[in-house]
TORMI-549647 format. One record per residue: x, z, y of N, C-alpha, C, CB in turn; residue in three letters. Coordinates in pm, 1 decimal. Glycine has a CB too. Layout:
! residues N
+----------+----------+----------+----------+----------+----------+----------+----------+----------+----------+----------+----------+-----+
:   n_east :     n_up :  n_north :  ca_east :    ca_up : ca_north :   c_east :     c_up :  c_north :  cb_east :    cb_up : cb_north : res :
+----------+----------+----------+----------+----------+----------+----------+----------+----------+----------+----------+----------+-----+
:        X :        Z :        Y :        X :        Z :        Y :        X :        Z :        Y :        X :        Z :        Y : ALA :
...
+----------+----------+----------+----------+----------+----------+----------+----------+----------+----------+----------+----------+-----+
END
This chain:
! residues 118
+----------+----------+----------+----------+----------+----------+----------+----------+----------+----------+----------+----------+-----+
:   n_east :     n_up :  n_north :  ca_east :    ca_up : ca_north :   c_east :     c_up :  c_north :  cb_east :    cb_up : cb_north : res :
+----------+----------+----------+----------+----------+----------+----------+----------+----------+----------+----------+----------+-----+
:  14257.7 :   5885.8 :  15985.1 :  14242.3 :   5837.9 :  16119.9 :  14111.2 :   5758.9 :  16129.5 :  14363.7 :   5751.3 :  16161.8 : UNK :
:  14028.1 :   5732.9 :  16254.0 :  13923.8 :   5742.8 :  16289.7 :  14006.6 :   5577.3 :  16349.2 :  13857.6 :   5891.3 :  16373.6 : UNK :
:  13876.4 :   5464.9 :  16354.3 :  13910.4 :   5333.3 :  16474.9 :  13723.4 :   5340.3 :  16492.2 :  14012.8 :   5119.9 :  16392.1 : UNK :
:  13761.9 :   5277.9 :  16578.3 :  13619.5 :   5210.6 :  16675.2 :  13586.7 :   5090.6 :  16639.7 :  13638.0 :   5189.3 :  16836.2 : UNK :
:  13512.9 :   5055.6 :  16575.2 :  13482.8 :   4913.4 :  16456.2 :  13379.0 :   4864.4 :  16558.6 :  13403.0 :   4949.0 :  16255.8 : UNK :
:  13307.2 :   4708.1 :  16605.1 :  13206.3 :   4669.1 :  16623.9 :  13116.0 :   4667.7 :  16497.0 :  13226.8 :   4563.2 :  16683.6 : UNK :
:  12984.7 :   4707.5 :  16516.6 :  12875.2 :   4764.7 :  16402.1 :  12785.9 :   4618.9 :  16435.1 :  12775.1 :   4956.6 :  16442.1 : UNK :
:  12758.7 :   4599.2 :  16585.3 :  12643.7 :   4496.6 :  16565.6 :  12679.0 :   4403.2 :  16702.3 :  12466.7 :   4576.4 :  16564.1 : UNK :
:  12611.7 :   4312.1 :  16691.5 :  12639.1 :   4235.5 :  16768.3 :  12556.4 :   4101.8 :  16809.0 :  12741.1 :   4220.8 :  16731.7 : UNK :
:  12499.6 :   4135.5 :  16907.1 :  12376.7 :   3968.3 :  16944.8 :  12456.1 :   3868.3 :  17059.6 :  12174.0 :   4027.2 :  17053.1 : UNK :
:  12483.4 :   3804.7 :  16973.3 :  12524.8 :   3686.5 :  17082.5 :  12419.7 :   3572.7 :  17148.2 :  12632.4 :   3598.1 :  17009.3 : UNK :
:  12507.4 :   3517.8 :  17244.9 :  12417.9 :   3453.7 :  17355.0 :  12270.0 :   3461.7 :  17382.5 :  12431.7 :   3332.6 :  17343.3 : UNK :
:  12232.5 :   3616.1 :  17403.5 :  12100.6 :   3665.8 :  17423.5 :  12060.1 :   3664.1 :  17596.4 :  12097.9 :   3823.1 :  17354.3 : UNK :
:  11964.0 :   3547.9 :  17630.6 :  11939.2 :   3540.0 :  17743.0 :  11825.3 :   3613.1 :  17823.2 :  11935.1 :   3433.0 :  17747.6 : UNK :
:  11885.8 :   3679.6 :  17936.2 :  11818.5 :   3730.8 :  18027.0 :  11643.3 :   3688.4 :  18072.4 :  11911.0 :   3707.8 :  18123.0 : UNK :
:  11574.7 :   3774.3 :  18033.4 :  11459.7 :   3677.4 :  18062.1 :  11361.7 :   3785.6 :  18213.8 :  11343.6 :   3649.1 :  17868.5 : UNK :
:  11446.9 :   3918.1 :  18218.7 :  11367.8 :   3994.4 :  18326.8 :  11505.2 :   4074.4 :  18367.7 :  11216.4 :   4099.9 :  18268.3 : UNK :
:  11494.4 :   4094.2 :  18505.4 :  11546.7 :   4211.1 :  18585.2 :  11479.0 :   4306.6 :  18685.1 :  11636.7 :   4164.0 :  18651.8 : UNK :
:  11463.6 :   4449.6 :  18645.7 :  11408.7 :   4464.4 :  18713.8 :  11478.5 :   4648.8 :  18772.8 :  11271.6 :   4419.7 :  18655.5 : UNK :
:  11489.3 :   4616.5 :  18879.6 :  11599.3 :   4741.8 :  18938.0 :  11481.8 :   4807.2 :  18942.3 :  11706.0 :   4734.8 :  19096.6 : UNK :
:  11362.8 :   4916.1 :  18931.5 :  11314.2 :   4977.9 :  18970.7 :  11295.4 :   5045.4 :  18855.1 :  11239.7 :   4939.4 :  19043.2 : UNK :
:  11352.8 :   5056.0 :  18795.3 :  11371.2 :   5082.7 :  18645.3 :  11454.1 :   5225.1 :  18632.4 :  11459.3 :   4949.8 :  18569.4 : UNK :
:  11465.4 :   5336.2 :  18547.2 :  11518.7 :   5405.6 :  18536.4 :  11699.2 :   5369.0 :  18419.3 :  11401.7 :   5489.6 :  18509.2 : UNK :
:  11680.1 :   5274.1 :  18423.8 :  11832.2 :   5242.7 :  18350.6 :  11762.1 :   5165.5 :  18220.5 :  11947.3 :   5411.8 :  18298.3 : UNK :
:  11879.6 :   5123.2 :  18142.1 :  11866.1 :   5057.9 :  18030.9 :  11858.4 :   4938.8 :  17980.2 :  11804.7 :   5086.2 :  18001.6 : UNK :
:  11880.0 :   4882.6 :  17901.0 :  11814.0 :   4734.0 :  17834.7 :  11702.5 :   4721.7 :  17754.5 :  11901.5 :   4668.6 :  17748.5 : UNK :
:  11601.7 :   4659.6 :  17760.6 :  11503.0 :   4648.0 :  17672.7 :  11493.1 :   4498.4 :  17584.4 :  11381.6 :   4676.5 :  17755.9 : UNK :
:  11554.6 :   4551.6 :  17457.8 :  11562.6 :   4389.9 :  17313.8 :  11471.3 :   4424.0 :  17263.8 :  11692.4 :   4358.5 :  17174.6 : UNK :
:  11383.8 :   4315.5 :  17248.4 :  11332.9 :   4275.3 :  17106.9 :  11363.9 :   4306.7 :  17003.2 :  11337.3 :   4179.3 :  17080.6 : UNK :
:  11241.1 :   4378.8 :  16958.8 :  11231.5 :   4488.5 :  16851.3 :  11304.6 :   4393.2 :  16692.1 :  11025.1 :   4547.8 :  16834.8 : UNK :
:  11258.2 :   4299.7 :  16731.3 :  11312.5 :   4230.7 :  16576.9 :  11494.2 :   4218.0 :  16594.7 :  11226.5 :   4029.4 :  16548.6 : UNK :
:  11490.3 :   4132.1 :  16694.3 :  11667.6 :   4155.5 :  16709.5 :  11731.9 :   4281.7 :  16681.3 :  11718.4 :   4135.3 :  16854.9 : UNK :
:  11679.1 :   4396.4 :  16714.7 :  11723.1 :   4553.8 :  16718.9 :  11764.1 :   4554.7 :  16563.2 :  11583.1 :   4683.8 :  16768.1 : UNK :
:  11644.2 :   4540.5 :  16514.5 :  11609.5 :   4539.7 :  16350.5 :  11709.3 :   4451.3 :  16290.3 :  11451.6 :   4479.4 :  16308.3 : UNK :
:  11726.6 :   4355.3 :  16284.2 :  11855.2 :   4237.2 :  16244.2 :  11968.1 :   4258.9 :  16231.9 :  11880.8 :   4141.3 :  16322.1 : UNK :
:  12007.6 :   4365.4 :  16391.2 :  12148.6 :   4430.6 :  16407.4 :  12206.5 :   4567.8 :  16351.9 :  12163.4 :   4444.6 :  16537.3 : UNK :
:  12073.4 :   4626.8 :  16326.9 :  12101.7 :   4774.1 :  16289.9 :  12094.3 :   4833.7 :  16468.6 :  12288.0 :   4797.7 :  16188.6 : UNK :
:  12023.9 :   4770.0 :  16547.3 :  12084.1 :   4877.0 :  16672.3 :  11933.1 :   4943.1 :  16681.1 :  12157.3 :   4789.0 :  16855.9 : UNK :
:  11937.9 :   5069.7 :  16737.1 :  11817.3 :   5199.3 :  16698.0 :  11819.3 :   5222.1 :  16881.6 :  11891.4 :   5389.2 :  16559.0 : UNK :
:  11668.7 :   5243.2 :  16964.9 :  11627.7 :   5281.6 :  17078.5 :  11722.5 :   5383.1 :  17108.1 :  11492.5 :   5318.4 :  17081.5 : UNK :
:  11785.5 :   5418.1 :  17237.6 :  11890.0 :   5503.4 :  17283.1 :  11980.1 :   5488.7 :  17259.8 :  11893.0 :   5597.8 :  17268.0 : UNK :
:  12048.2 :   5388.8 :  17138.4 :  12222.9 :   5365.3 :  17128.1 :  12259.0 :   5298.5 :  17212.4 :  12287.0 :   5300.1 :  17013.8 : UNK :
:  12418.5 :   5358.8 :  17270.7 :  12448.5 :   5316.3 :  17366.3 :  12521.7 :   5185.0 :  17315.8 :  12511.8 :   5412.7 :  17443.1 : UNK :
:  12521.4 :   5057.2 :  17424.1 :  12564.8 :   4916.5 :  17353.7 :  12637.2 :   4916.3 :  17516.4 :  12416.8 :   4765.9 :  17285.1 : UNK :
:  12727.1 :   4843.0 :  17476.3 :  12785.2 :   4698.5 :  17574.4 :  12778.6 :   4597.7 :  17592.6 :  12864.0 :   4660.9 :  17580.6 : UNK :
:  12724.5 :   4526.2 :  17709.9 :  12654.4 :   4407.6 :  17751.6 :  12777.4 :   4347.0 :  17818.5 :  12516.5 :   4430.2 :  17848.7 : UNK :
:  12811.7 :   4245.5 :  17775.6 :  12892.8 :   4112.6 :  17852.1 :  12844.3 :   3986.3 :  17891.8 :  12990.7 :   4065.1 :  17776.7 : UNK :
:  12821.7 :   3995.9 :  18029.8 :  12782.6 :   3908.2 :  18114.2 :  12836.1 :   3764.4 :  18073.9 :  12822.7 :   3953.2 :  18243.9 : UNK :
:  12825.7 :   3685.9 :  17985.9 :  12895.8 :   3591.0 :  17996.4 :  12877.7 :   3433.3 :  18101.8 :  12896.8 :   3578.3 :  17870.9 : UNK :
:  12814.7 :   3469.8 :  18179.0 :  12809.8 :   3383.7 :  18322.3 :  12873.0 :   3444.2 :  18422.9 :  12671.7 :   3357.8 :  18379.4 : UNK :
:  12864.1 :   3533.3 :  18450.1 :  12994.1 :   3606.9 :  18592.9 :  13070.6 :   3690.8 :  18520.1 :  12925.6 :   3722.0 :  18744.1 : UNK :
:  13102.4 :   3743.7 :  18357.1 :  13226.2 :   3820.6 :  18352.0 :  13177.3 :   3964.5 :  18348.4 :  13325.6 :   3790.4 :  18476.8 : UNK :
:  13083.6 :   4020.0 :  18428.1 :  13085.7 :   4152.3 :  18405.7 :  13060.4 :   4185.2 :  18258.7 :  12991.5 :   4214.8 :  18492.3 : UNK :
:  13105.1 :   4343.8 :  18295.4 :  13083.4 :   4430.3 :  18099.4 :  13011.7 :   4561.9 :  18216.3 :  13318.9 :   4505.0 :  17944.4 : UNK :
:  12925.3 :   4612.8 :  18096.6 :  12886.4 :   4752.6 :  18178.5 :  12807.2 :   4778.0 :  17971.8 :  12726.7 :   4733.7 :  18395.6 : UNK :
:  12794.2 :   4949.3 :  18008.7 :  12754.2 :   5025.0 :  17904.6 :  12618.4 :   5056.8 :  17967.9 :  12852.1 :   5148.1 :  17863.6 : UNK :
:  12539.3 :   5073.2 :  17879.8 :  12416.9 :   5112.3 :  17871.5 :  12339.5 :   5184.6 :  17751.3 :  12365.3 :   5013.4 :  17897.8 : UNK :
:  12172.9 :   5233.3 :  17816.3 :  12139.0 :   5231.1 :  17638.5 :  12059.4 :   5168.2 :  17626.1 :  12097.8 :   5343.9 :  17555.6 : UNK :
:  11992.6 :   5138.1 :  17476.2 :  11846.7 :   5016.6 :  17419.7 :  11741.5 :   5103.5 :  17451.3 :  11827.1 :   4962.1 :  17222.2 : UNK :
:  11672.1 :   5026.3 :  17482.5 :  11498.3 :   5019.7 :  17465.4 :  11423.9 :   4965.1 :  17384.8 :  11437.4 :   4971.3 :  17551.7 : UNK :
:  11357.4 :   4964.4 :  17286.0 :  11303.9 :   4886.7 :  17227.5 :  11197.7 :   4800.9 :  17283.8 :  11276.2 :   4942.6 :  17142.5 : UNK :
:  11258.8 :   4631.2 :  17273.7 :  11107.3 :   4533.2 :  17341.9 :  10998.8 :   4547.6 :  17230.9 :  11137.6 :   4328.7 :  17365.9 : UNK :
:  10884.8 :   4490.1 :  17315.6 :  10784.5 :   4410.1 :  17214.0 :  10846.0 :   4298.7 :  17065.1 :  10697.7 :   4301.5 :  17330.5 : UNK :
:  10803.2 :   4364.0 :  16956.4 :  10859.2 :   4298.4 :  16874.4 :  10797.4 :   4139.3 :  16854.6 :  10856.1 :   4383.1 :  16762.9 : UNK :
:  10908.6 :   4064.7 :  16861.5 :  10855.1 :   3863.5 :  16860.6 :  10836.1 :   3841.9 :  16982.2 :  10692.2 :   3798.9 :  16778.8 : UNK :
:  10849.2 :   3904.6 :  17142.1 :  10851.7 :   3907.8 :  17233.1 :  10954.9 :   3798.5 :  17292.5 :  10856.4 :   4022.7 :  17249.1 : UNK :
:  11077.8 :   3844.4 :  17222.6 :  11234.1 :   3728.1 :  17279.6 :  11270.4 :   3865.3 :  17425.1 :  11159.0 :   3467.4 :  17382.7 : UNK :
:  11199.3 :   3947.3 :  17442.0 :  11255.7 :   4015.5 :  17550.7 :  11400.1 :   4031.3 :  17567.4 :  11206.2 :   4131.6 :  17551.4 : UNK :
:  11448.9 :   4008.8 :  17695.8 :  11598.4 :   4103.6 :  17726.0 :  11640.4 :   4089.8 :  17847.1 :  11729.9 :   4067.0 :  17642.5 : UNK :
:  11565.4 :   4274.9 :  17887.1 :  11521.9 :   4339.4 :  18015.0 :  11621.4 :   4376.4 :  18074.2 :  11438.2 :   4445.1 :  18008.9 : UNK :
:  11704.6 :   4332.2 :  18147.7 :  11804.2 :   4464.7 :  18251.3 :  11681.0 :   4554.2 :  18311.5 :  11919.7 :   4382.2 :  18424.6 : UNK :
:  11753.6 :   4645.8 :  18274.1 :  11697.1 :   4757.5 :  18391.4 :  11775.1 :   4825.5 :  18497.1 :  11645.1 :   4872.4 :  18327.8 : UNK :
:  11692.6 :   4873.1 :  18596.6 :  11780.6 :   5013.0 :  18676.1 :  11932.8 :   4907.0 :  18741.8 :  11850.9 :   5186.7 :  18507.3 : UNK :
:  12056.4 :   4988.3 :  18765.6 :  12166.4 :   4922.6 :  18764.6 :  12202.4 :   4802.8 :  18750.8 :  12213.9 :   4958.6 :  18708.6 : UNK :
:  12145.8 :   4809.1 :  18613.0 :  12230.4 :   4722.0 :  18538.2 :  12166.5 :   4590.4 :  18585.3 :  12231.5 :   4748.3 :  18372.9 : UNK :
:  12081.6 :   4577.4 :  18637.8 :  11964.8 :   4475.7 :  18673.5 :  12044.3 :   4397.0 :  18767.1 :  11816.2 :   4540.8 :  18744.0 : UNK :
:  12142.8 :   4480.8 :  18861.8 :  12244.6 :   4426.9 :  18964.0 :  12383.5 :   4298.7 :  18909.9 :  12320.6 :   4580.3 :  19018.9 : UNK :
:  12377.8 :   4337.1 :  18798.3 :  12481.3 :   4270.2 :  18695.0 :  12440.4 :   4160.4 :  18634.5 :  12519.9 :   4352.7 :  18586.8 : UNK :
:  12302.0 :   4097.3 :  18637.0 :  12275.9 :   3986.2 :  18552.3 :  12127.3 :   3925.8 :  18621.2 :  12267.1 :   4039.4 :  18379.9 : UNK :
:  12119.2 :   3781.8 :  18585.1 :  12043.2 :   3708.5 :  18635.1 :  11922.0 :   3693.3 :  18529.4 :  12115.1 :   3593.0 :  18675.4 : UNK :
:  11766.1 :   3677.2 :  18553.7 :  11746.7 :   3582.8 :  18507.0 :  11787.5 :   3463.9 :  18435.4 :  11720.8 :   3574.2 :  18555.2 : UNK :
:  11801.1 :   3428.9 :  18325.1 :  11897.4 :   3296.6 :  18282.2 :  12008.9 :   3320.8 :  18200.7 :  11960.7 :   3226.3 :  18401.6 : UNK :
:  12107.6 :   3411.7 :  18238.0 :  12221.9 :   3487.9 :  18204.0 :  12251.3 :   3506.1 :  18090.5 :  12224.2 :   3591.1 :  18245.0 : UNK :
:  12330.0 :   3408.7 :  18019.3 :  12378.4 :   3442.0 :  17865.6 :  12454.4 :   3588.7 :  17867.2 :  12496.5 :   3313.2 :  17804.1 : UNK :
:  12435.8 :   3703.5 :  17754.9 :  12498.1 :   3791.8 :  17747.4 :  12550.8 :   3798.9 :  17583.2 :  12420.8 :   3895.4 :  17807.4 : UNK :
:  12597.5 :   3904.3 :  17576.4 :  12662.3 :   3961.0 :  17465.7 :  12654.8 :   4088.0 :  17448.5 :  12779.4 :   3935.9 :  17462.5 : UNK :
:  12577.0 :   4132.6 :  17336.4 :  12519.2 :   4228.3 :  17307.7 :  12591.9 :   4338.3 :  17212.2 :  12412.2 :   4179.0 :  17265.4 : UNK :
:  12671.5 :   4474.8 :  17224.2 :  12772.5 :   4492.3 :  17115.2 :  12753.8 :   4630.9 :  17100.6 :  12926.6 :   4447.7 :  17144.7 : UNK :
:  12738.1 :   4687.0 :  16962.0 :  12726.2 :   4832.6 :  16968.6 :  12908.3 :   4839.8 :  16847.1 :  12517.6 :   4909.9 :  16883.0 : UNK :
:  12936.6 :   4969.1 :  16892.8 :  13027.3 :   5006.9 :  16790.2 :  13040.2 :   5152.8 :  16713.6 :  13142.3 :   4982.3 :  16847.6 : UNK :
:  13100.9 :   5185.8 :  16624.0 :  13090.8 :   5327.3 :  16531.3 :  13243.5 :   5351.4 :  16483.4 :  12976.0 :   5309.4 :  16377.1 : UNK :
:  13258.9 :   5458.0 :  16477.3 :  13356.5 :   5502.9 :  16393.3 :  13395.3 :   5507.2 :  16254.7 :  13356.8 :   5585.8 :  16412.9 : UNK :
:  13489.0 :   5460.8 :  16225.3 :  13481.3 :   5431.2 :  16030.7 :  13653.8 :   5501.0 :  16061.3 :  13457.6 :   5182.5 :  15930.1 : UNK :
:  13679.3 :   5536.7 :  15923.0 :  13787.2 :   5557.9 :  15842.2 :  13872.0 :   5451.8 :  15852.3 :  13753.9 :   5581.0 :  15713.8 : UNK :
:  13997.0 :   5400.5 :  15850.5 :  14074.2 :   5285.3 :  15829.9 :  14036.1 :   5245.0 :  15726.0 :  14203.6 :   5293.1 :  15830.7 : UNK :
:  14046.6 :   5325.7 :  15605.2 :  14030.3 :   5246.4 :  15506.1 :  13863.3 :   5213.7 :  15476.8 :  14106.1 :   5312.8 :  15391.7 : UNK :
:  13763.2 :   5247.9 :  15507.8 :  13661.8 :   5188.9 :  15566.0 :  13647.3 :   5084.0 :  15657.8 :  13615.9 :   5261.4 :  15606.4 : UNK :
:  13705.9 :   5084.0 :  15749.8 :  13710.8 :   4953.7 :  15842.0 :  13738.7 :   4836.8 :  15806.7 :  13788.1 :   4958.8 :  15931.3 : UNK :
:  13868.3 :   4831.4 :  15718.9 :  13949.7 :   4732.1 :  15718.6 :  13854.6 :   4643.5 :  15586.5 :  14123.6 :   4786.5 :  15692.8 : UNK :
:  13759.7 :   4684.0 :  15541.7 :  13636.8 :   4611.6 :  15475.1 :  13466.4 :   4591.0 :  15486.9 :  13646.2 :   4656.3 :  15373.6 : UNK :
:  13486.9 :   4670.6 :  15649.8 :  13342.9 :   4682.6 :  15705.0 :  13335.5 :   4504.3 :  15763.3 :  13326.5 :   4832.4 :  15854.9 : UNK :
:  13226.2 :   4486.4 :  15735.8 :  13156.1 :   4369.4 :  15815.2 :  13039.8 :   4358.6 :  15910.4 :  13119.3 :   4293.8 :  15733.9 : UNK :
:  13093.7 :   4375.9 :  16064.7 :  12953.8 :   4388.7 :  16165.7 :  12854.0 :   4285.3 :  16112.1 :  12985.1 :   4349.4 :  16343.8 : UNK :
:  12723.9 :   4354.5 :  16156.8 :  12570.5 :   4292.4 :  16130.3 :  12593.6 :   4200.0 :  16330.5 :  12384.0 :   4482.6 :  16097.9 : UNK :
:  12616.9 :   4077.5 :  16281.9 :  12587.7 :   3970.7 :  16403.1 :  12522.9 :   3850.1 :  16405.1 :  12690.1 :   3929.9 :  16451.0 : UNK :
:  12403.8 :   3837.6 :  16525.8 :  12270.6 :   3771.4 :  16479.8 :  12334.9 :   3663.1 :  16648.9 :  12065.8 :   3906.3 :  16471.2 : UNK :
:  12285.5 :   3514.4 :  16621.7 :  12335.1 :   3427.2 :  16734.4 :  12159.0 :   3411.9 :  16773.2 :  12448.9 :   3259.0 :  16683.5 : UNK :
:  12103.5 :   3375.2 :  16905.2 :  12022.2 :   3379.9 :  16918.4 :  12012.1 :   3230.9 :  17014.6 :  11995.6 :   3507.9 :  16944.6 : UNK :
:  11863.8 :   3173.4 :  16977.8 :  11861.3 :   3032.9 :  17063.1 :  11824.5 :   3071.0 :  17233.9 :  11720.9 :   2916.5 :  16988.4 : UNK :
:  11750.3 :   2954.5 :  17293.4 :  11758.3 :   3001.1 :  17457.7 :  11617.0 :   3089.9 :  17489.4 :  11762.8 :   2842.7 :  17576.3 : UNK :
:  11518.0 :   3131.3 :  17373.0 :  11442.5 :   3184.6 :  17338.9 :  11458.6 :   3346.8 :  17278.2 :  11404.3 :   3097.4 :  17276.1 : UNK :
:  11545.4 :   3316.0 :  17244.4 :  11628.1 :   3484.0 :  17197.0 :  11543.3 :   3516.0 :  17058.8 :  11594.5 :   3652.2 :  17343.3 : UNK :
:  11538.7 :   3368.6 :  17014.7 :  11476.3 :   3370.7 :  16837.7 :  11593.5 :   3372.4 :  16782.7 :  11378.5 :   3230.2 :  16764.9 : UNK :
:  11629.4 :   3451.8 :  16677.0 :  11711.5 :   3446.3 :  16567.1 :  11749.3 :   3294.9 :  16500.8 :  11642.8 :   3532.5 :  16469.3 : UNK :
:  11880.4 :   3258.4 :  16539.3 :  11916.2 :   3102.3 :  16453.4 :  11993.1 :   3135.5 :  16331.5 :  12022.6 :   2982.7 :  16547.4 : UNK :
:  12076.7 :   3279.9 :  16358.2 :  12187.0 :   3269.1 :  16286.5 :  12251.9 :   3380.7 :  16267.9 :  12262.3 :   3187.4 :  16331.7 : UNK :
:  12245.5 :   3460.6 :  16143.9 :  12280.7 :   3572.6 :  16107.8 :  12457.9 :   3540.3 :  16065.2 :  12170.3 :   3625.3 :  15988.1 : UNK :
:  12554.9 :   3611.5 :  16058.2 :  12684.9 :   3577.6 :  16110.7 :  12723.5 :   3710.4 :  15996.5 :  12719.8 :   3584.9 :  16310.6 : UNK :
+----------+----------+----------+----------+----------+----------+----------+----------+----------+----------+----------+----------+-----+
END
């Protein structure tokens, strides 16, 4: 049997652009990407953690050392400027794979610099 494991995960990564004219997506900072294991086009889930929303999307890669994290398109409608989120990709493992996998999760300051690998 197959479960749905979280693989990576950036917490409290703040919004620093929105911009609806955008064809879709999020754009992180290339180093955060790198930290998490998350690769340009995987699809992640973003949790709004100031109003609650969740919505799916895919990555973009930012400027690396940038601190970028772009709503785009849509999703731009869902989050502020300012806006702590939660950043989450997941994969499929084996049970008995899972039940000893450990997600790659990076906490980030109000700069979206790396404090804290998890």
């Amino acid at each position: 049997m197959f479960r749905t494991i979280l693989k990576s995960k950036i917490h409290g990564a703040k919004v620093t652009e929105a911009n609806l004219e955008y064809k879709g997506s999020i754009a992180i900072d290339s180093d955060i990407l790198e930290a998490v294991d998350i690769i340009p086009n995987e699809k992640v889930q973003v949790v709004n953690m100031n109003n609650g929303v969740r919505l799916e999307t895919y990555v973009i890669a930012g400027k690396k050392g940038s601190g970028t994290i772009t709503m785009n398109g849509g999703a731009a409608r869902h989050a502020s400027v300012g806006d702590k989120l939660l950043i989450m990709s997941y994969m499929l493992l084996e049970t008995k794979d899972a039940i000893t996998y450990n997600p790659k999760i990076v906490f980030v300051d109000d700069k979206n610099k790396i404090i804290n690998k998890g």
